[in-house]
C-alpha positions as CSV (number, residue, x, y, z in Angstrom):
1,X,2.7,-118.0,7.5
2,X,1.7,-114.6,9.3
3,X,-1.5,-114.6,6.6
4,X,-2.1,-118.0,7.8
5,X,-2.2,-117.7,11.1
6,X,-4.0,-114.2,11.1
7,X,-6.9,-116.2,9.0
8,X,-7.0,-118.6,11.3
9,X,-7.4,-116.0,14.4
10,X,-10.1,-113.7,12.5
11,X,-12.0,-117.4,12.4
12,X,-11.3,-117.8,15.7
13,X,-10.2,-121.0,15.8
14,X,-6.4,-119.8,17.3
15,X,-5.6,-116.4,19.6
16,X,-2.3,-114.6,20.5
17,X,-0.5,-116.2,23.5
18,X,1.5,-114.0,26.7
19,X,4.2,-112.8,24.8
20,X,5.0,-114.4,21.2
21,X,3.2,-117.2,19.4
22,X,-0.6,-118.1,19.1
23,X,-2.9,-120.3,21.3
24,X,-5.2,-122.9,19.7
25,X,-8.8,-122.0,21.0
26,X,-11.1,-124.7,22.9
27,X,-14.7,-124.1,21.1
28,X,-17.4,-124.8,23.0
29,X,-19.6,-127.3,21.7
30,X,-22.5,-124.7,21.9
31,X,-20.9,-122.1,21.2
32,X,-22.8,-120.1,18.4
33,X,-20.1,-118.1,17.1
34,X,-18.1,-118.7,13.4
35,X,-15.4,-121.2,15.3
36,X,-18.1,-123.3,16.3
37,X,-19.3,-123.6,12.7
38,X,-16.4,-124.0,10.8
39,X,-15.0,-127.5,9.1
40,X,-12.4,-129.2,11.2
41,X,-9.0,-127.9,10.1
42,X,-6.3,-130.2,10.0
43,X,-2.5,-127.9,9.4
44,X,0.2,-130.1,6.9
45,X,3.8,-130.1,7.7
46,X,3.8,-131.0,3.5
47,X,4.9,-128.0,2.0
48,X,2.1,-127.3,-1.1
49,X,5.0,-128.1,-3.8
50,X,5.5,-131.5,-2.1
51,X,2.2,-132.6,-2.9
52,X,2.1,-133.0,-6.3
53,X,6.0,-132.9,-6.9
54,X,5.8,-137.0,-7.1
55,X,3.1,-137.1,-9.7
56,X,4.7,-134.2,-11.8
57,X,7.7,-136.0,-12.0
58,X,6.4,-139.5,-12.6
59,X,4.2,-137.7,-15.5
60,X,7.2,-135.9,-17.2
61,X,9.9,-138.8,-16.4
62,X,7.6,-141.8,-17.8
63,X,6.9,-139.6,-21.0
64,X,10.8,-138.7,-22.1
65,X,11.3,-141.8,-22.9
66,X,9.1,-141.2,-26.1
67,X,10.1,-137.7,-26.9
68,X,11.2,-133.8,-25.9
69,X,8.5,-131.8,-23.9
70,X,7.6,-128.3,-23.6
71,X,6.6,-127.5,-19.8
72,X,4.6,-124.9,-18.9
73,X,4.9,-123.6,-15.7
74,X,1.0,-121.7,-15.8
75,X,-0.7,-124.8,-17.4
76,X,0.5,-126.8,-14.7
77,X,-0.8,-124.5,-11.5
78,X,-3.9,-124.5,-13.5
79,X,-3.6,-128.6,-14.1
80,X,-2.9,-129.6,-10.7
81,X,-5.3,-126.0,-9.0
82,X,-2.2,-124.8,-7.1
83,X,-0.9,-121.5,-7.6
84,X,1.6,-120.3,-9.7
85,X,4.1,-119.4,-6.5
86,X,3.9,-123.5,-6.0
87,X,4.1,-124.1,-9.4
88,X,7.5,-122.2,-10.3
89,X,8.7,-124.4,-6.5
90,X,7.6,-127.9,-8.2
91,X,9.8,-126.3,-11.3
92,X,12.7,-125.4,-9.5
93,X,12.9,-128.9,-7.8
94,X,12.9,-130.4,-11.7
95,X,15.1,-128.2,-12.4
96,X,17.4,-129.5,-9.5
97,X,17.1,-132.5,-10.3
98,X,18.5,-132.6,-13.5
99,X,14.6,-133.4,-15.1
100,X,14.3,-130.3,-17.1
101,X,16.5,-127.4,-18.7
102,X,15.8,-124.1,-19.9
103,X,16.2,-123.6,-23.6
104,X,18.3,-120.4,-25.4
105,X,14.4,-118.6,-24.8
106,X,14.9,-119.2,-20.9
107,X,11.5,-121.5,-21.6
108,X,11.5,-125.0,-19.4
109,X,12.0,-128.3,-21.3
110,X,12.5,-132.2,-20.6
111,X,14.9,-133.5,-22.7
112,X,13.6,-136.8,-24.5
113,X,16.0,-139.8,-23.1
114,X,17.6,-140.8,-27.0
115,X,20.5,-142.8,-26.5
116,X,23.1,-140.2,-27.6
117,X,21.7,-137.9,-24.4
118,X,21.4,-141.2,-22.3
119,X,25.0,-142.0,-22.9
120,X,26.4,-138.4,-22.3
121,X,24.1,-138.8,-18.9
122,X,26.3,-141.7,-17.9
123,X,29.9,-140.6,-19.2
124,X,29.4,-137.7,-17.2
125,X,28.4,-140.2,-13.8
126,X,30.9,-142.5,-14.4
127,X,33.7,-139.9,-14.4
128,X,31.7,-138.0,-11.5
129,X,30.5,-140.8,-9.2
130,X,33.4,-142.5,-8.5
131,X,35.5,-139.4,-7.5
132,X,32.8,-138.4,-5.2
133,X,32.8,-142.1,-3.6
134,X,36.5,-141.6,-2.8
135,X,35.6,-138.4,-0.9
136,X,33.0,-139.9,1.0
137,X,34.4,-143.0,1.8
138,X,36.5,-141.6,4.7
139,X,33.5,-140.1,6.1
140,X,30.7,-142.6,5.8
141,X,29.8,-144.4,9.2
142,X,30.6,-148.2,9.1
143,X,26.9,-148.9,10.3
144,X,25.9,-146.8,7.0
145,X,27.6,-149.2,4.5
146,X,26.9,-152.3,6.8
147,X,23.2,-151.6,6.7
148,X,23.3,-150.8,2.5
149,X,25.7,-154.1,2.4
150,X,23.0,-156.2,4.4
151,X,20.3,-154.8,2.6
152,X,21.7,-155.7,-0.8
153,X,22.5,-159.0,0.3
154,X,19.1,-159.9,1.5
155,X,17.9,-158.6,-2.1
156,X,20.3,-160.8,-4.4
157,X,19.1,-163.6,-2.1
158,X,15.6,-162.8,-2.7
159,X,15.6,-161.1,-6.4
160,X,12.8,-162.9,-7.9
161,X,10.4,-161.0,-5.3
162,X,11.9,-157.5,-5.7
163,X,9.4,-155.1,-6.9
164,X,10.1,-151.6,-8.6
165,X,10.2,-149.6,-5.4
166,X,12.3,-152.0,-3.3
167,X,14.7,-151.7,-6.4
168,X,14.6,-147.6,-6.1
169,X,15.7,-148.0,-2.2
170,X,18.8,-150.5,-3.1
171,X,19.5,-147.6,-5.1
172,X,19.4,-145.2,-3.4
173,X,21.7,-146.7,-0.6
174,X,24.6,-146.6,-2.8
175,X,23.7,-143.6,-5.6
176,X,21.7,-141.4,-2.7
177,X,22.8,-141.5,0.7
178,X,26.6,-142.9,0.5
179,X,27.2,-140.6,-2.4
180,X,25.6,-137.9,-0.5
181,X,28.8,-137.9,3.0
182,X,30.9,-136.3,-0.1
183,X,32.1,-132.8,1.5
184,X,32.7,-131.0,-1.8
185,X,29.4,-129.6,-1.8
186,X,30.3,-128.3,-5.8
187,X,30.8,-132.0,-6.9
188,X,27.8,-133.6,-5.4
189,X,25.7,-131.4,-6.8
190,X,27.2,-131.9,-10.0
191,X,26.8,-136.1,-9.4
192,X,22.9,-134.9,-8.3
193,X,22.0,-133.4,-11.3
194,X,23.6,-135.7,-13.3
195,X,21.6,-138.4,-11.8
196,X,18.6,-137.4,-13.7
197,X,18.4,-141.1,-14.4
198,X,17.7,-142.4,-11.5
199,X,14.2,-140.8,-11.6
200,X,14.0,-142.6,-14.9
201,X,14.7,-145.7,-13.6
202,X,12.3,-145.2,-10.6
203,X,10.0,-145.4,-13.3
204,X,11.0,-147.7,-15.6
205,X,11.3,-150.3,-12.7
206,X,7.4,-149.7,-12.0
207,X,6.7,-150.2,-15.6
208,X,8.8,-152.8,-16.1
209,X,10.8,-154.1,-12.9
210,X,12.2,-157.5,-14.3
211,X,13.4,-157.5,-17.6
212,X,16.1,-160.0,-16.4
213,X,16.3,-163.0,-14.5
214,X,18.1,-161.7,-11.5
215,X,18.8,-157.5,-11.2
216,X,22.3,-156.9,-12.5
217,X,22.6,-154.1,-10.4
218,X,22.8,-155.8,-7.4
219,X,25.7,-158.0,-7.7
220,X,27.6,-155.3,-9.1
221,X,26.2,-153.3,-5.9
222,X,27.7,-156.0,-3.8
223,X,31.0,-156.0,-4.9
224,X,31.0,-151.9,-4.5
225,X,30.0,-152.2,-0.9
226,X,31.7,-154.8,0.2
227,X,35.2,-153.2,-1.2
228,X,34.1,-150.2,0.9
229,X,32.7,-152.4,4.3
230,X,36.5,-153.5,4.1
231,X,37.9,-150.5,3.7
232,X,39.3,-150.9,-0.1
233,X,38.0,-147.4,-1.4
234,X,40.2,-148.1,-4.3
235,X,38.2,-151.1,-5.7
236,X,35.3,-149.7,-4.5
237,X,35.5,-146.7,-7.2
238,X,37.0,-149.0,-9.7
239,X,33.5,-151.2,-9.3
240,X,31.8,-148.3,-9.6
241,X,32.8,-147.2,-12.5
242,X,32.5,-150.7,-14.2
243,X,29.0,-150.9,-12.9
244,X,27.7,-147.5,-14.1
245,X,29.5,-148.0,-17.4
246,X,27.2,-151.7,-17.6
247,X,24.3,-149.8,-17.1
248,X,24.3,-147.7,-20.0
249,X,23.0,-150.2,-22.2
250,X,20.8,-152.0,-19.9
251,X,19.4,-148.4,-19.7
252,X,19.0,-147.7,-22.8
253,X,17.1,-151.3,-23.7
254,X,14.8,-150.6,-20.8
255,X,13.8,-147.3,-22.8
256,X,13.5,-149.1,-25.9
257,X,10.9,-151.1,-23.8
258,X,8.9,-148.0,-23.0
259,X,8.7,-146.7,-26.2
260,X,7.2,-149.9,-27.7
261,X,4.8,-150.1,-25.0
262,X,4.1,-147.1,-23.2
263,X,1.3,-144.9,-24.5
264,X,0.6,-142.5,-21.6
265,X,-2.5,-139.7,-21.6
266,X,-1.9,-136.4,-23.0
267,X,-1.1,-133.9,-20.4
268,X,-2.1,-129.9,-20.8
269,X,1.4,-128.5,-19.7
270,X,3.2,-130.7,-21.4
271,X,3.8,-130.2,-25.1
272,X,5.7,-132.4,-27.9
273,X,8.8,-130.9,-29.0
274,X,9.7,-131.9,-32.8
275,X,13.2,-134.0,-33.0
């Protein structure tokens, strides 16, 4: 930030103000000094890691589904022109997410989504989920669940015109934010990295986003919510665990999709593991 601002001062274009902080400059129009010349610049709140985070995830995500990958962290600064300082961020945030792993070499790997490692994904959420439901429940705000409830609602009444993003957000109200009022800071990050998945299925539902008829997530959605918009955290983490333990195969069909019809590009920091 302090180089930044200091390169933006030696051009001119900002000055220090009375005391601390700088001042943005007013260049004359005339002016025939370097600030007059230089490009417009327009300052990003986006953090340099942020902006290519979405595509580096979509790219790795839609390509487990057919195998393992390698990922290396210098081909992909050199990929996307960033450095290797936002590199290692976009790799930490993987990471985080439960996308990649570091092997026995400390050397960063996405595992391929096989159903053995697809049904160890979901054991561990079912028996994780639910108990972190039961924490938050207490501590959710009624207009929280009431908006999710509503949401889902208006979706099972208009499935046929739910497209793969709509899908990630009724998702999201449940797995993401509700989850997310859990104050055992250990456990939710457990459930968070465990949730891996639900990148995957951010990107199987734009590859694919009705394999079926109607969602089957969203009745089963329902039920959870509305067991918790009356109060019922019991049979709210009872339907839980029924729902997550249903999506295992659907899950594993929609993969079985992808690999019989998804032939993505190569990409240069990502490299076929054998197995």
């Amino acid at each position: 930030m302090r180089q930044a601002l200091a390169a933006l001062a030696e051009a001119g274009l900002v000055s220090r103000g009375e005391g601390r902080g700088y001042v943005v400059r007013t260049v004359d129009a005339g002016a025939d000094d370097a600030a007059a010349a230089a490009a417009p610049v327009r300052l990003s709140s986006t953090a340099s890691w942020e902006r290519i985070y979405g595509e580096v995830e979509l790219n790795i995500v839609s390509r487990t589904a057919l195998s393992a990958w390698r990922v290396v962290e210098a081909d992909l600064a050199k990929h996307h022109g960033v450095s290797r300082t936002v590199a290692r961020e976009v790799v930490a945030r993987l990471h985080q997410r439960g996308v990649i792993r570091k092997d026995d070499r400390s050397r960063w790997y996405a595992p391929g989504l096989t159903p053995g490692y697809v049904a160890e994904l979901y054991e561990l959420r079912w028996t994780l989920e639910p108990l972190a439901l039961a924490k938050a429940a207490p501590l959710v705000p009624r207009h929280v669940v009431a908006g999710a409830r509503a949401r889902i609602e208006a979706a099972v009444a208009h499935a046929d015109a739910l497209d793969g993003p709509a899908l990630d957000a009724l998702e999201a109200d449940l797995h993401g934010t509700i989850l997310g009022y859990c104050p055992q800071r250990t456990l939710l990050d457990a459930v968070r990295l465990y949730q891996s998945l639900l990148v995957a299925h951010s990107f199987l539902y734009r590859w694919n986003p009705a394999p079926y008829p109607t969602e089957p997530f969203l009745p089963e959605h329902l039920q959870i919510l509305r067991a918790l918009d009356a109060g019922d955290t019991a049979h709210a983490t009872v339907a839980l665990e029924a729902h997550l333990r249903a999506s295992l195969a659907r899950a594993n069909a929609r993969l079985q999709a992808v690999k019989r019809g998804s032939r993505p590009d190569p990409l240069p920091y990502l490299k076929p593991l054998p197995g």
